[in-house]
Backbone of each chain as nested JSON, in Angstrom:
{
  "chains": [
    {"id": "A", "residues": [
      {"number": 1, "name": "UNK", "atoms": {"N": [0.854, -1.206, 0.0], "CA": [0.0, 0.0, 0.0], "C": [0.879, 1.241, 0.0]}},
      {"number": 2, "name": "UNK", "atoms": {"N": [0.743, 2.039, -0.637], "CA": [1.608, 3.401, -1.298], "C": [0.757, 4.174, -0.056]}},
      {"number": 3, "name": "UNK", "atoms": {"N": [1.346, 5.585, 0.021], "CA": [0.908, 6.612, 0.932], "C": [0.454, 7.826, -0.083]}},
      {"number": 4, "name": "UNK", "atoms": {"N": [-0.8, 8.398, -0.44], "CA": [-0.415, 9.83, -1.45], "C": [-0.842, 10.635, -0.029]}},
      {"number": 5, "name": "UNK", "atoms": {"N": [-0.455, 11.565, 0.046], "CA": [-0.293, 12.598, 0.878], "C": [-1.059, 14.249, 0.134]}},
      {"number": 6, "name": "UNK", "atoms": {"N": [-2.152, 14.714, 0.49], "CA": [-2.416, 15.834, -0.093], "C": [-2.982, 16.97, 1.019]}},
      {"number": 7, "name": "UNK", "atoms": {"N": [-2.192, 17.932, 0.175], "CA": [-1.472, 19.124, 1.607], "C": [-2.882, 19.953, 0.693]}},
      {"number": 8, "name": "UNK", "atoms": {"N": [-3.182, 21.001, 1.807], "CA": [-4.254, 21.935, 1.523], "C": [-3.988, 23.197, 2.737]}},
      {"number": 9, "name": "UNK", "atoms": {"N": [-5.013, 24.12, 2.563], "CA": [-4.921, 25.132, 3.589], "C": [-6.414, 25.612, 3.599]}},
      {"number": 10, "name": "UNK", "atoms": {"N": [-7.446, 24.619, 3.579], "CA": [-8.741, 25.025, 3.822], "C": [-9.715, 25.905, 3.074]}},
      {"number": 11, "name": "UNK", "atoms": {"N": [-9.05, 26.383, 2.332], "CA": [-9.965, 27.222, 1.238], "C": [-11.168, 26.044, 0.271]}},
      {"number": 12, "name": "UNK", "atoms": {"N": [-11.908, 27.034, -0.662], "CA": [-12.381, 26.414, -1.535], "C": [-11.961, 25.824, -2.675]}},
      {"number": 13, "name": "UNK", "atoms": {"N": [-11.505, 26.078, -2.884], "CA": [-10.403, 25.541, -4.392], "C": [-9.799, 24.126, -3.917]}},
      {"number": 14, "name": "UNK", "atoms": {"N": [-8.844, 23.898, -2.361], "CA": [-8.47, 23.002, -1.898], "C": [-9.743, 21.95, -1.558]}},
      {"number": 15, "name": "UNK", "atoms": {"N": [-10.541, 22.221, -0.934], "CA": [-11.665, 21.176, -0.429], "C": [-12.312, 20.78, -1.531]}},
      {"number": 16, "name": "UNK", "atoms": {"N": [-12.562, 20.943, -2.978], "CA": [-13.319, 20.638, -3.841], "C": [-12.311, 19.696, -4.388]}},
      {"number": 17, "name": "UNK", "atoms": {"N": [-10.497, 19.517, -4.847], "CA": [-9.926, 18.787, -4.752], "C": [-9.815, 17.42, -4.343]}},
      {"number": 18, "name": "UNK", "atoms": {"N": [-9.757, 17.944, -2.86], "CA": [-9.855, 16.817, -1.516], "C": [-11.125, 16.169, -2.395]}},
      {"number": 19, "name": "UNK", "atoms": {"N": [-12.009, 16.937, -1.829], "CA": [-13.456, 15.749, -2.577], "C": [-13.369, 14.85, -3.801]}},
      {"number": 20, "name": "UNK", "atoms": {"N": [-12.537, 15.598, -4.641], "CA": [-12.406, 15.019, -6.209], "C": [-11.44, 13.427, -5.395]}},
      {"number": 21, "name": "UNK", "atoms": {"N": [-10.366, 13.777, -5.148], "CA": [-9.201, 12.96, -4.394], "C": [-10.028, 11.946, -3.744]}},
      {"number": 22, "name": "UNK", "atoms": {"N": [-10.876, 12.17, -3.062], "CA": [-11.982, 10.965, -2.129], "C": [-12.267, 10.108, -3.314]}},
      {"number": 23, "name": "UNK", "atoms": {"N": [-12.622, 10.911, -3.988], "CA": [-13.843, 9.834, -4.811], "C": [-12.939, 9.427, -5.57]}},
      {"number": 24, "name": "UNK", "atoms": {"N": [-11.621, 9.635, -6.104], "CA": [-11.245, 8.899, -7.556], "C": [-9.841, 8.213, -7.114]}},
      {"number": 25, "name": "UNK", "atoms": {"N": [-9.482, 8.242, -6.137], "CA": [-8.2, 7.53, -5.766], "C": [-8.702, 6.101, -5.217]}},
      {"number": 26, "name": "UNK", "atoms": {"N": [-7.742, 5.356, -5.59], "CA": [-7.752, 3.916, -5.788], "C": [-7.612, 3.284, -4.675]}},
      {"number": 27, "name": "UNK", "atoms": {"N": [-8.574, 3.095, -3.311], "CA": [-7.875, 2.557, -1.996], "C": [-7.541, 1.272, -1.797]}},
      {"number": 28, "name": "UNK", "atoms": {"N": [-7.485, 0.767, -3.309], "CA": [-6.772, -0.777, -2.483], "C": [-5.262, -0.695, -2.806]}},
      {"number": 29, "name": "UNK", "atoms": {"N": [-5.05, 0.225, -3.534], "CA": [-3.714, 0.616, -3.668], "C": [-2.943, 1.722, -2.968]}},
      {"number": 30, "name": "UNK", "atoms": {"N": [-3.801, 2.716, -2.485], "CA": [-2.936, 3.991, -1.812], "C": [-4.302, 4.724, -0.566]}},
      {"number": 31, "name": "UNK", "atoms": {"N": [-3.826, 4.764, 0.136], "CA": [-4.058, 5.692, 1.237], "C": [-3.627, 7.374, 1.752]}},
      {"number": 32, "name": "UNK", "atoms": {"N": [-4.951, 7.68, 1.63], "CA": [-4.956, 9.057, 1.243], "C": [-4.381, 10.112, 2.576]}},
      {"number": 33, "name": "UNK", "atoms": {"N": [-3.63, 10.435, 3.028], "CA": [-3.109, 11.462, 3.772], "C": [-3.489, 12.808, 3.937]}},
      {"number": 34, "name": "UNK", "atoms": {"N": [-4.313, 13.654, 4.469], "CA": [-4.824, 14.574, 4.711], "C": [-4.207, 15.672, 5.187]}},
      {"number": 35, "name": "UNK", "atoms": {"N": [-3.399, 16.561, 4.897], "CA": [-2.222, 17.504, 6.123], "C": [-3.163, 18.892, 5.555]}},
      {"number": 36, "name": "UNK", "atoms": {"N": [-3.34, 19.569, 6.662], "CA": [-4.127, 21.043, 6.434], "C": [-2.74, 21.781, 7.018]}},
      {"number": 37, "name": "UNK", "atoms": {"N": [-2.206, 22.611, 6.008], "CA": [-1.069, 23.283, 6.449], "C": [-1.089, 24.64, 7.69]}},
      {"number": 38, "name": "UNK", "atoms": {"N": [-2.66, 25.075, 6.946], "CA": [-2.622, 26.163, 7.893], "C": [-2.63, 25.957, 9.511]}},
      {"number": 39, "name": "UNK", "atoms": {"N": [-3.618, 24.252, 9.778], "CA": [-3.465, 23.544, 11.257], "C": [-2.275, 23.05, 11.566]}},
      {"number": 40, "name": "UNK", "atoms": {"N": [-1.626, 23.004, 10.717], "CA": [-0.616, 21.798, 11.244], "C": [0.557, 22.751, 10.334]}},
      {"number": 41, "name": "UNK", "atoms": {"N": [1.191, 23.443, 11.077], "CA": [2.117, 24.308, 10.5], "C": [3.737, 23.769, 10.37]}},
      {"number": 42, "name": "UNK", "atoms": {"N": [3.406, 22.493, 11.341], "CA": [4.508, 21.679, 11.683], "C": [5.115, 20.512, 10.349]}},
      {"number": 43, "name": "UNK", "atoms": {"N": [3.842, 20.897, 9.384], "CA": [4.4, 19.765, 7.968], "C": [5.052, 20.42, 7.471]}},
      {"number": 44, "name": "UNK", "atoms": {"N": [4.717, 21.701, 7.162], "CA": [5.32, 22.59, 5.956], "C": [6.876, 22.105, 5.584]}},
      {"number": 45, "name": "UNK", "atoms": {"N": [7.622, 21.935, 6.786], "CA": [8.93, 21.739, 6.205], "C": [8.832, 20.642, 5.449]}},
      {"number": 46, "name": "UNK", "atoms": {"N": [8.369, 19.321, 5.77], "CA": [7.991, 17.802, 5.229], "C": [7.671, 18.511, 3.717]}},
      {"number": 47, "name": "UNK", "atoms": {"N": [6.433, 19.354, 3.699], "CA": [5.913, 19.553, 2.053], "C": [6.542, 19.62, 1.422]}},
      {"number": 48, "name": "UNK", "atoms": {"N": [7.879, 20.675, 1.848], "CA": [8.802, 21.957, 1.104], "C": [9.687, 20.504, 0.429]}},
      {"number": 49, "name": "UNK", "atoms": {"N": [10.028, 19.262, 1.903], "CA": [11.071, 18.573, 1.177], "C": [10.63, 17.679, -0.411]}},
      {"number": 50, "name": "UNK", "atoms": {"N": [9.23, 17.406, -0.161], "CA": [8.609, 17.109, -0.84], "C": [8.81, 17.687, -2.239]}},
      {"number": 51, "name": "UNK", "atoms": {"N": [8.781, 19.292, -2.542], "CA": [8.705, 19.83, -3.537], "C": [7.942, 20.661, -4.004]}},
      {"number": 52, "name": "UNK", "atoms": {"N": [7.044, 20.815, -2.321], "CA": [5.283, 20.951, -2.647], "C": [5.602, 22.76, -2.784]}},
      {"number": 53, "name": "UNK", "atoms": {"N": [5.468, 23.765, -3.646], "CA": [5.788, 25.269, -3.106], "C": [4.137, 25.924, -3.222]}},
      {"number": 54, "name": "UNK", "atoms": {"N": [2.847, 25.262, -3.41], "CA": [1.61, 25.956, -3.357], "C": [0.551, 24.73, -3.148]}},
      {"number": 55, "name": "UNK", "atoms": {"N": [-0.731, 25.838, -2.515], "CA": [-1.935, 24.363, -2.292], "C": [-2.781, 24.383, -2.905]}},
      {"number": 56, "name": "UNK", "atoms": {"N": [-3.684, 23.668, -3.216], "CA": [-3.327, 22.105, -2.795], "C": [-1.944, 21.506, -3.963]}},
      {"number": 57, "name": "UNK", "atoms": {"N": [-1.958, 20.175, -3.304], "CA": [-0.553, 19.48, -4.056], "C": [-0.814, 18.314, -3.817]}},
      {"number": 58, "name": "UNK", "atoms": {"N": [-0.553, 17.028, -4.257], "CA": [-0.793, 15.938, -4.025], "C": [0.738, 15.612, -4.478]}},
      {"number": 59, "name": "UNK", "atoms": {"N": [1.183, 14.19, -3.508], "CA": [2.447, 14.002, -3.135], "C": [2.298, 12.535, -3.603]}},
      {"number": 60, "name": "UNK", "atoms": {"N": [2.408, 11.817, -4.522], "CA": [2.469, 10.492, -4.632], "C": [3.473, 9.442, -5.188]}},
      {"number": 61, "name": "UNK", "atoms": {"N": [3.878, 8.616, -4.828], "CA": [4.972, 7.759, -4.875], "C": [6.049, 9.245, -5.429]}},
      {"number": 62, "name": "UNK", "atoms": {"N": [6.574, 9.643, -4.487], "CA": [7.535, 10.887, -4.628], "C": [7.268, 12.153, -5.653]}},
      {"number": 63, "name": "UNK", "atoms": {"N": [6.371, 12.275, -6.612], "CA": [6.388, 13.056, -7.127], "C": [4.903, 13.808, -6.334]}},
      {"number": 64, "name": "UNK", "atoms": {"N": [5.383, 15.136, -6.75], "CA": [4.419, 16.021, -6.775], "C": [3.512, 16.815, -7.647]}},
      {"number": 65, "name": "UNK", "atoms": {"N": [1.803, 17.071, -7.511], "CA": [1.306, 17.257, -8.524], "C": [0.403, 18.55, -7.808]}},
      {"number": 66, "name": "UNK", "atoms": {"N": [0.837, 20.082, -8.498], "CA": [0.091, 21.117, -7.62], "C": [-1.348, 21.273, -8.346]}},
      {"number": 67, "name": "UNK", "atoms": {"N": [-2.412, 21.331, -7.878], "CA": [-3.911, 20.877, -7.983], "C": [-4.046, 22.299, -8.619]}},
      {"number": 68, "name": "UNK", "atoms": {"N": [-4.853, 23.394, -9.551], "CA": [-5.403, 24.54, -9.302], "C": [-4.29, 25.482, -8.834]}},
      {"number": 69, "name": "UNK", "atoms": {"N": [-3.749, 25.912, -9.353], "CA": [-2.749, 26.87, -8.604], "C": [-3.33, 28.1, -8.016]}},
      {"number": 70, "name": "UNK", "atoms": {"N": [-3.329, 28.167, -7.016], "CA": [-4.162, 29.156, -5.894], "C": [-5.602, 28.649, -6.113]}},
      {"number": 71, "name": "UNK", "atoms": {"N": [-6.123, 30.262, -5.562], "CA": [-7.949, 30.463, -5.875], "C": [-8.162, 31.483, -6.246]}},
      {"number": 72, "name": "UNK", "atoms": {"N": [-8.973, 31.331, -7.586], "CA": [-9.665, 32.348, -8.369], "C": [-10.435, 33.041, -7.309]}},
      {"number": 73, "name": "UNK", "atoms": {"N": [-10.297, 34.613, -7.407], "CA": [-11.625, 35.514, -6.628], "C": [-13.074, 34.596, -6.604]}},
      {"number": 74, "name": "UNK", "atoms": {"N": [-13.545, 34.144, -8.072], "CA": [-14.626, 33.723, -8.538], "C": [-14.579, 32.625, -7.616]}},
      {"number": 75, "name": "UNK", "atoms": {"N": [-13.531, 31.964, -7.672], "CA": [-14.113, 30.375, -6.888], "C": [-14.399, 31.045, -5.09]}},
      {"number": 76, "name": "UNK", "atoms": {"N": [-13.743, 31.726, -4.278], "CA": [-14.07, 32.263, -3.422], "C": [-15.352, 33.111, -3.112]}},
      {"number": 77, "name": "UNK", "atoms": {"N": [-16.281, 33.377, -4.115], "CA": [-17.212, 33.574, -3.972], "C": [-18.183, 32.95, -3.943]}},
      {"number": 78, "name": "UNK", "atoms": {"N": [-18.167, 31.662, -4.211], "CA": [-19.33, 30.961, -4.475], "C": [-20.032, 30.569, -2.674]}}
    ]},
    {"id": "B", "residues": [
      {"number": 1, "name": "UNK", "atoms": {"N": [-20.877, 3.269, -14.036], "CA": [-18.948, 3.855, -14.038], "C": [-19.164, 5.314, -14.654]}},
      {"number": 2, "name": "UNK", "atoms": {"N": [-18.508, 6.003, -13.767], "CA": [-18.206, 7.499, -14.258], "C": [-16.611, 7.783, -15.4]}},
      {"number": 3, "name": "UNK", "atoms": {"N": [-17.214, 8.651, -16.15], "CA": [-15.91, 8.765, -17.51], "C": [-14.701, 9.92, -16.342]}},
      {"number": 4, "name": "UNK", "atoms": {"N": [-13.935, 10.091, -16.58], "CA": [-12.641, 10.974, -16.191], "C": [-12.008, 10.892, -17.478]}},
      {"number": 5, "name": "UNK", "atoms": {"N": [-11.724, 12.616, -17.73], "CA": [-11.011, 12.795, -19.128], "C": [-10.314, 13.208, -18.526]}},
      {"number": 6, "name": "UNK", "atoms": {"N": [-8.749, 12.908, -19.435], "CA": [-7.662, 13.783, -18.899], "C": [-7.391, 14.449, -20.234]}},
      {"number": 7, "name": "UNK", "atoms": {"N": [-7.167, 15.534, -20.224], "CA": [-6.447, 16.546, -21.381], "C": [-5.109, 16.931, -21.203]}},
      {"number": 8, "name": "UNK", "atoms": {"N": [-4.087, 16.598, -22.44], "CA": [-3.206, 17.167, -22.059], "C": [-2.31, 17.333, -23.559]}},
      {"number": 9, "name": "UNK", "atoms": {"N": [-1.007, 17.944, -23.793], "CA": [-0.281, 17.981, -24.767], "C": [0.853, 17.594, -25.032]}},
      {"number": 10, "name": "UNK", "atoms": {"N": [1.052, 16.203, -24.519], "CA": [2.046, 15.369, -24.732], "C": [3.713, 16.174, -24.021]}},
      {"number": 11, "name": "UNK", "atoms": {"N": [3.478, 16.929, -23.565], "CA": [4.637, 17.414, -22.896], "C": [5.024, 16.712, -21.629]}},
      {"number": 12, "name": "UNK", "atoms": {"N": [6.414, 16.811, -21.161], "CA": [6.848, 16.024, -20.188], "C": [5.578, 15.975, -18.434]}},
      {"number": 13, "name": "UNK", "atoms": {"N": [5.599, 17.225, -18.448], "CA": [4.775, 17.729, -17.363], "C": [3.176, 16.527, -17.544]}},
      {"number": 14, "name": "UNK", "atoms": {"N": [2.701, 16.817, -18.505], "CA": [1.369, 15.981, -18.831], "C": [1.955, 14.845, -18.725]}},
      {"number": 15, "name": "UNK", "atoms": {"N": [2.898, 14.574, -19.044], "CA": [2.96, 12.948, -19.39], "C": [2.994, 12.13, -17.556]}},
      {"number": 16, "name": "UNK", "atoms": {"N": [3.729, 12.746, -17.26], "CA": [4.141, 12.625, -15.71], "C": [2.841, 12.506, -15.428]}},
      {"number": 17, "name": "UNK", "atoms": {"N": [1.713, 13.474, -15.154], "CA": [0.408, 14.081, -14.423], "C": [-0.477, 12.459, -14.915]}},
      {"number": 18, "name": "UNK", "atoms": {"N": [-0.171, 12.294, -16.298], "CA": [-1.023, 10.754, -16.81], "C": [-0.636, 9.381, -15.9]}},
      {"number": 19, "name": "UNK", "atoms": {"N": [0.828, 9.629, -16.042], "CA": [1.555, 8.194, -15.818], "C": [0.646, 8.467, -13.585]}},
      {"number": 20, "name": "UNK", "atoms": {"N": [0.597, 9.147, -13.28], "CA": [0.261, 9.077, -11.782], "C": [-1.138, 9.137, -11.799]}},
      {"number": 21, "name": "UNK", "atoms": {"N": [-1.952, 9.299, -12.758], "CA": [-3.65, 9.185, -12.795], "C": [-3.557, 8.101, -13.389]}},
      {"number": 22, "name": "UNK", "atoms": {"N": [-2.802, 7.185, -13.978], "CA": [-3.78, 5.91, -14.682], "C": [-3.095, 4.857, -12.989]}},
      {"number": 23, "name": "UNK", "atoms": {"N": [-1.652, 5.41, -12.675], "CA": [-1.776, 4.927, -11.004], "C": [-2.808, 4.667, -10.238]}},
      {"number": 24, "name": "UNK", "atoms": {"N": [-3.255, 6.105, -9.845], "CA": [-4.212, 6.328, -8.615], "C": [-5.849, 6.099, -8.684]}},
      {"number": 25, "name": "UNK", "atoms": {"N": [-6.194, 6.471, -10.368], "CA": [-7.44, 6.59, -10.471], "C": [-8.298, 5.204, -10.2]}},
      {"number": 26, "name": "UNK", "atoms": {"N": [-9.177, 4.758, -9.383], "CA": [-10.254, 3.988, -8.857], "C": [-10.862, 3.235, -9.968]}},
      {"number": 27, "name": "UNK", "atoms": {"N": [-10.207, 2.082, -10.771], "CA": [-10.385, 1.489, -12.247], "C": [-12.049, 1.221, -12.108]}},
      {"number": 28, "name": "UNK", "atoms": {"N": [-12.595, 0.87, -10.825], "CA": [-13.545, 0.15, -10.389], "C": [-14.922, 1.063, -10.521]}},
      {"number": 29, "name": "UNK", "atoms": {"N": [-14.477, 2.369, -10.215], "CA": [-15.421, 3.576, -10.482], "C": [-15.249, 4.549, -11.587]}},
      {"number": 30, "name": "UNK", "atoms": {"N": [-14.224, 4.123, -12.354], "CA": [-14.001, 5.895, -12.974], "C": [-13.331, 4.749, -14.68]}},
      {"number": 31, "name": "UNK", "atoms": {"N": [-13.873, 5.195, -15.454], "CA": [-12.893, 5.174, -16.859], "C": [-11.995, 6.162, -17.469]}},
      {"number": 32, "name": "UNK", "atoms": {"N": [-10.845, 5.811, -17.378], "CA": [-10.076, 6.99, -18.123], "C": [-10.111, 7.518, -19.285]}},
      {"number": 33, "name": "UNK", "atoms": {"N": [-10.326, 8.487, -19.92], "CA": [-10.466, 8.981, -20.969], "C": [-8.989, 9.523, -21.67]}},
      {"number": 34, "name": "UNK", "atoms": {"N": [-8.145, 9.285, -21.886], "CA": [-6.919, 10.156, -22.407], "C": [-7.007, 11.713, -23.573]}},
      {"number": 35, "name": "UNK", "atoms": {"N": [-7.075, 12.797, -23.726], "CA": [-6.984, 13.308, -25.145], "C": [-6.049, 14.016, -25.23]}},
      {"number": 36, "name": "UNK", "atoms": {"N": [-5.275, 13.925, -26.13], "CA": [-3.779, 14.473, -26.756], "C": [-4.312, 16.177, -27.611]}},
      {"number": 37, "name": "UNK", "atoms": {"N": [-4.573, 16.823, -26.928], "CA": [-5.137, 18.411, -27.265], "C": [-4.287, 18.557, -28.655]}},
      {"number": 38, "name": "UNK", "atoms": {"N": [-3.205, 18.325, -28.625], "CA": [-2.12, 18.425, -29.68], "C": [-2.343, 17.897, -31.122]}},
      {"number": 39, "name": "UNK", "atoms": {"N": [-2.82, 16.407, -30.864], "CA": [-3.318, 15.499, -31.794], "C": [-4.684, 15.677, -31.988]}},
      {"number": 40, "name": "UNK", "atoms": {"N": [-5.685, 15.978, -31.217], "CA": [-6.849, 15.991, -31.331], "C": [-7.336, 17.307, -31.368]}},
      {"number": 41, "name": "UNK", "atoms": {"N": [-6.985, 18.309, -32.378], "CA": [-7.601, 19.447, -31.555], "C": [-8.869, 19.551, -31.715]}},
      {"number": 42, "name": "UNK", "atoms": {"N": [-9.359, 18.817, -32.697], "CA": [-11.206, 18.62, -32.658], "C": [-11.909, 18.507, -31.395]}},
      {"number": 43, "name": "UNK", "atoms": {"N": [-11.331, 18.24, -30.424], "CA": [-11.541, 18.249, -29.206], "C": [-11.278, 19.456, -28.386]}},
      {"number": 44, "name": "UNK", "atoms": {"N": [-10.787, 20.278, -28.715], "CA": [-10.55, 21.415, -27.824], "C": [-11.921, 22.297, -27.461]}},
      {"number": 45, "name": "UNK", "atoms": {"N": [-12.753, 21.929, -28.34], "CA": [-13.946, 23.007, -28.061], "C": [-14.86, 22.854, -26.933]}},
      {"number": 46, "name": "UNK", "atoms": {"N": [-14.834, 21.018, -26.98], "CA": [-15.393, 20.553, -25.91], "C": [-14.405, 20.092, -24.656]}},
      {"number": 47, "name": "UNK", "atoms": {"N": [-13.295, 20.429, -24.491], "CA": [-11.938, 20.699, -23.422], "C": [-12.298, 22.155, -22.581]}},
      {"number": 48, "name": "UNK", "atoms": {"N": [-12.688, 23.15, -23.583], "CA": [-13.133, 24.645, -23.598], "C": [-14.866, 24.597, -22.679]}},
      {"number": 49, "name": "UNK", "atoms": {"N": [-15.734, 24.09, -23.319], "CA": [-17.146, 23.648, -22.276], "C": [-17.14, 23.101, -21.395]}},
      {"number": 50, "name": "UNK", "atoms": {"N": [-15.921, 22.269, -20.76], "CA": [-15.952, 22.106, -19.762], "C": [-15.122, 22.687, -18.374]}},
      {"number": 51, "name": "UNK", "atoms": {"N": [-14.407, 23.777, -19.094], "CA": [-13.877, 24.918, -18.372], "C": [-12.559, 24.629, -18.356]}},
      {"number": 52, "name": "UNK", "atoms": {"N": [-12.455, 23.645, -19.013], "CA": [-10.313, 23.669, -19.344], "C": [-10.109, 25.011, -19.997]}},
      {"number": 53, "name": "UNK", "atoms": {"N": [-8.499, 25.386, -19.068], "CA": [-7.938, 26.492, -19.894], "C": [-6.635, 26.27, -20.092]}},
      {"number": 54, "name": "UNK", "atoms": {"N": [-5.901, 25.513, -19.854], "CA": [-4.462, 24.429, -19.511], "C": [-4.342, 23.402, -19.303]}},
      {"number": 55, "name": "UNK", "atoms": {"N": [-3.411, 22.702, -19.793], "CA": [-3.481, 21.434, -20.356], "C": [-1.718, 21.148, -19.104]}},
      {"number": 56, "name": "UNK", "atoms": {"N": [-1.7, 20.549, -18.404], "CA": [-2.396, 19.222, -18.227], "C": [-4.079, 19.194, -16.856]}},
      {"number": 57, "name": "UNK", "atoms": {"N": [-5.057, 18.651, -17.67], "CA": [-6.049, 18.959, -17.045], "C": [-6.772, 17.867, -16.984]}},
      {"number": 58, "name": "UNK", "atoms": {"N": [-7.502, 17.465, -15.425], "CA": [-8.854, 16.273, -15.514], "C": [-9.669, 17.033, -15.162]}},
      {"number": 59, "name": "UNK", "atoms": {"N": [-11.033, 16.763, -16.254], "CA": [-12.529, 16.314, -15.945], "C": [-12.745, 15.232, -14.828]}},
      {"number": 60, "name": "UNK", "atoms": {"N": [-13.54, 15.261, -13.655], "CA": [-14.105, 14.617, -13.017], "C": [-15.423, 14.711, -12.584]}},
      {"number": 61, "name": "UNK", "atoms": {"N": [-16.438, 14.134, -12.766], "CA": [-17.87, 14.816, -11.882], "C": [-17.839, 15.863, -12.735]}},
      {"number": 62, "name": "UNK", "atoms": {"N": [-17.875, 16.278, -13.612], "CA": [-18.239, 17.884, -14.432], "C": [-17.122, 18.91, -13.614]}},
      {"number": 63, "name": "UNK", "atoms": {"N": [-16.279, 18.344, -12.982], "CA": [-15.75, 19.776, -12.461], "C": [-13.692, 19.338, -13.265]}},
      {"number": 64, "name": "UNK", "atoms": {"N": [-13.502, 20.316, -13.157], "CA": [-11.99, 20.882, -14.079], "C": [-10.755, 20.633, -13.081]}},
      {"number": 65, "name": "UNK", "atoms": {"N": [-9.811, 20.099, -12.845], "CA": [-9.127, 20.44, -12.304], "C": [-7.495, 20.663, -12.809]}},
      {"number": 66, "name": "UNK", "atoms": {"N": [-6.832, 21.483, -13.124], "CA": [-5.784, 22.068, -13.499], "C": [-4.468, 21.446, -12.84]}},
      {"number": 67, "name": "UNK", "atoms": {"N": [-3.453, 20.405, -13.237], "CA": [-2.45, 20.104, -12.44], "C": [-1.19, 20.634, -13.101]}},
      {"number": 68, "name": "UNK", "atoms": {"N": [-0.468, 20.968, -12.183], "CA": [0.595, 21.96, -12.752], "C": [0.322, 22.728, -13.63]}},
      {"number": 69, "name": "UNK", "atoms": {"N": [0.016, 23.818, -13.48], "CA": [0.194, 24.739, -14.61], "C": [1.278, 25.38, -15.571]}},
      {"number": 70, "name": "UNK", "atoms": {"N": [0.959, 24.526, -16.617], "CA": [2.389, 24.589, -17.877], "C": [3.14, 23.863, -17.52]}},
      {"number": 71, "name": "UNK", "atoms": {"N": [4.453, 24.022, -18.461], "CA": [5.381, 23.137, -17.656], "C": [6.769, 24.291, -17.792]}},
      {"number": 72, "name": "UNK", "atoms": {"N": [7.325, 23.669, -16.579], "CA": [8.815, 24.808, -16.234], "C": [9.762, 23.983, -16.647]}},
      {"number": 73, "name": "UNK", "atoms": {"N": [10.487, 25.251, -16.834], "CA": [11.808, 25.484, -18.245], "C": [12.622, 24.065, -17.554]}},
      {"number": 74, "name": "UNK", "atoms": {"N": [12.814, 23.938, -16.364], "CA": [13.437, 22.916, -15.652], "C": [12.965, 21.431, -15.655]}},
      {"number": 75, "name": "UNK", "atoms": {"N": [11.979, 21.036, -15.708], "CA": [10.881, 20.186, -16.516], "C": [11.36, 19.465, -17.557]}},
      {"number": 76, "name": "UNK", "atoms": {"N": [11.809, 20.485, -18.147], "CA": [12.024, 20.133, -19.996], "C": [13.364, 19.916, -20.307]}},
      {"number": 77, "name": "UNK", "atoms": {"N": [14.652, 19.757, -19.144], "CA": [15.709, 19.497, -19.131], "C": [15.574, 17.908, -19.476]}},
      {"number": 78, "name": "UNK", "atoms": {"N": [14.764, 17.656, -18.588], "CA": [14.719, 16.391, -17.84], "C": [14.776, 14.78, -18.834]}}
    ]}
  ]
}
């Protein structure tokens, strides 16, 4: 079982991700890791080694994949 | 079974973003869709209706999600 790891900071742009990430990742193969950066300020260094430099990001078998880069005004309004 | 399109333009960055979605994606719930924007551009219009604006990009559930945006100059060493 692989680990994917996906870092967020609570916004909208990140949680609609996460949701996408629930539903389409493969759990008999990988287990999904949840780190909210803004709670847990204590990963960031872990992310950085990672590669991760914006959120969301998904971290899997070593590579990194940044989701949406930031949040549109528009998506913050909804 | 729900469809998942991925869009992308055969660049290193996309190729990477594919090779870790035909990984992760849930074979059991989701069909992958591949389209090569490059090769197919008959497809771009409907890449465009579903709110793609950068390639490398998945459709999931009707919603867009953008991974890495473009690809960096460092990328393309590789």
């Amino acid at each position: 079982m692989s680990k994917a790891i996906f870092y967020h900071a609570g916004c909208p742009v990140c949680l609609g991700a996460e949701q996408m990430l629930l539903n389409t990742i493969d759990k008999n193969k990988y287990t999904l890791e949840i780190v909210h950066l803004g709670n847990d300020s204590g990963c960031i260094e872990e992310a950085e080694s990672f590669g991760v430099n914006s959120v969301p990001a998904l971290v899997v078998d070593g590579q990194v994949f940044h989701i949406n880069f930031g949040a549109a005004l528009a998506d913050l309004k909804k």
